[in-house]
C-alpha positions in Angstrom: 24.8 -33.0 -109.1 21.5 -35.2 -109.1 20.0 -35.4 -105.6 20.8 -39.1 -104.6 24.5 -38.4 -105.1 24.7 -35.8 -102.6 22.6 -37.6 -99.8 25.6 -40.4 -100.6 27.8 -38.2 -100.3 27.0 -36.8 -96.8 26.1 -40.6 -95.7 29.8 -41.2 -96.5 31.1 -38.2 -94.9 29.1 -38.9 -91.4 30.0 -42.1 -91.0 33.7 -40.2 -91.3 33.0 -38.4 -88.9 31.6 -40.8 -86.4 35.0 -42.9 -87.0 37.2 -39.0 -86.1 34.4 -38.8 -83.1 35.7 -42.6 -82.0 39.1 -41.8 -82.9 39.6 -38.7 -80.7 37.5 -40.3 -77.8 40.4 -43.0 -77.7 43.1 -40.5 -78.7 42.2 -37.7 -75.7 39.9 -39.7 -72.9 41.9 -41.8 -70.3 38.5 -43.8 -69.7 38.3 -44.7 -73.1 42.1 -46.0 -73.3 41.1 -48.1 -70.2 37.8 -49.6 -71.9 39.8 -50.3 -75.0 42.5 -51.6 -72.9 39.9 -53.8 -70.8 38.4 -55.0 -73.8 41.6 -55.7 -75.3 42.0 -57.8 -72.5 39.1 -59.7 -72.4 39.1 -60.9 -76.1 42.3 -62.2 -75.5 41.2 -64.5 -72.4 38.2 -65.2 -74.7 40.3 -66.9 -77.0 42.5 -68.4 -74.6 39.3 -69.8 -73.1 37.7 -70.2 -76.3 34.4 -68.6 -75.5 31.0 -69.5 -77.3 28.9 -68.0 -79.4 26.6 -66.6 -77.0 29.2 -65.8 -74.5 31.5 -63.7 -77.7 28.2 -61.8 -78.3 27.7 -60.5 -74.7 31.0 -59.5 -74.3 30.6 -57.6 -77.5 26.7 -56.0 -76.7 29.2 -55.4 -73.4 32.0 -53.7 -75.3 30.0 -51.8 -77.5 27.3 -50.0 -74.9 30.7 -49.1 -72.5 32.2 -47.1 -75.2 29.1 -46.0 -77.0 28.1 -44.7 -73.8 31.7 -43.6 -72.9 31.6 -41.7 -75.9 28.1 -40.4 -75.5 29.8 -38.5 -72.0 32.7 -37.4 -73.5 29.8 -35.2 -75.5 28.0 -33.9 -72.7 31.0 -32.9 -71.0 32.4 -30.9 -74.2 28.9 -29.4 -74.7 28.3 -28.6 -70.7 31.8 -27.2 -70.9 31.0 -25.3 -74.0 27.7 -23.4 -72.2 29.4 -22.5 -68.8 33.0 -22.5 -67.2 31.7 -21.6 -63.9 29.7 -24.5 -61.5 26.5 -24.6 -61.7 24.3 -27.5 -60.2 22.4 -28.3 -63.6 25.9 -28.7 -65.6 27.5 -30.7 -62.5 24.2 -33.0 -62.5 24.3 -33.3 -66.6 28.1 -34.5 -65.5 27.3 -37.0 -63.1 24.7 -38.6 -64.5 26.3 -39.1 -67.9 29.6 -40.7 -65.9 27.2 -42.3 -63.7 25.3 -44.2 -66.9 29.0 -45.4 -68.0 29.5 -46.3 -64.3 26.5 -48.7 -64.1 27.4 -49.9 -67.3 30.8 -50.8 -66.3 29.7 -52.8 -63.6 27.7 -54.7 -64.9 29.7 -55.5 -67.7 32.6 -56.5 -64.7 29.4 -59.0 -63.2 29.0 -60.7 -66.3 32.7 -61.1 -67.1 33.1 -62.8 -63.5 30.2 -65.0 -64.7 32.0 -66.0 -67.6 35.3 -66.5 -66.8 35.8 -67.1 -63.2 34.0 -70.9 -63.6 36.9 -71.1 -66.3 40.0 -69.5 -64.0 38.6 -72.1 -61.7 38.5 -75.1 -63.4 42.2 -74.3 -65.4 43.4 -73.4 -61.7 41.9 -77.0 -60.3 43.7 -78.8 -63.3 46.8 -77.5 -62.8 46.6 -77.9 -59.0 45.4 -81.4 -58.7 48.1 -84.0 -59.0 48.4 -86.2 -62.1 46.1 -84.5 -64.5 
């Protein structure tokens, strides 16, 4: 098998195994069924609200770092649960910090939505509240 065939053929097989590494993060974590869910959520007030450009790209730079970084502490929990079963403080800081990363993430991601659509929710609600429009 010449060379460049088999360097395609493990550039094939990880990006299979990045799609299993996304599919058991949504198949076994209950954070990542509730991003998924969230995000689910927002793209369908986005097209309700019929979001812009700009504003479909930050939900979607939003979307991807929560799970990318969802997904990055589903690993170092496996791998600090791999090396020791009893507490110690480096594993439980390793822990924190990588839930803490998706934390920070998350709210921020929560600011920007309220940025975005709350002017929206506001003006729909006004419409339908003020008499005769």
């Amino acid at each position: 098998m010449p060379m460049g065939n088999k360097k395609k053929n493990a550039l094939y097989k990880s990006f299979g195994y990045a799609l299993e590494g996304v599919a058991v993060g949504i198949r076994q974590e209950r954070n990542m069924k509730i991003h998924c869910a969230a995000a689910v959520l927002v793209v369908l007030a986005g097209i309700f609200f019929r979001l812009s450009a700009t504003e479909w790209c930050m939900c979607l730079i939003l979307f991807g770092l929560i799970l990318a970084l969802e997904l990055v502490n589903t690993a170092v929990e496996a791998v600090v649960d791999l090396v020791t079963e009893e507490y110690k403080p480096l594993a439980k800081r390793a822990k924190d910090t990588a839930a803490g990363a998706v934390f920070i993430a998350a709210v921020m991601a929560a600011i920007v939505g309220c940025i975005l659509f709350l002017p929206k929710i506001w003006t729909l609600f006004s419409a339908v509240m003020t008499p005769g429009a």
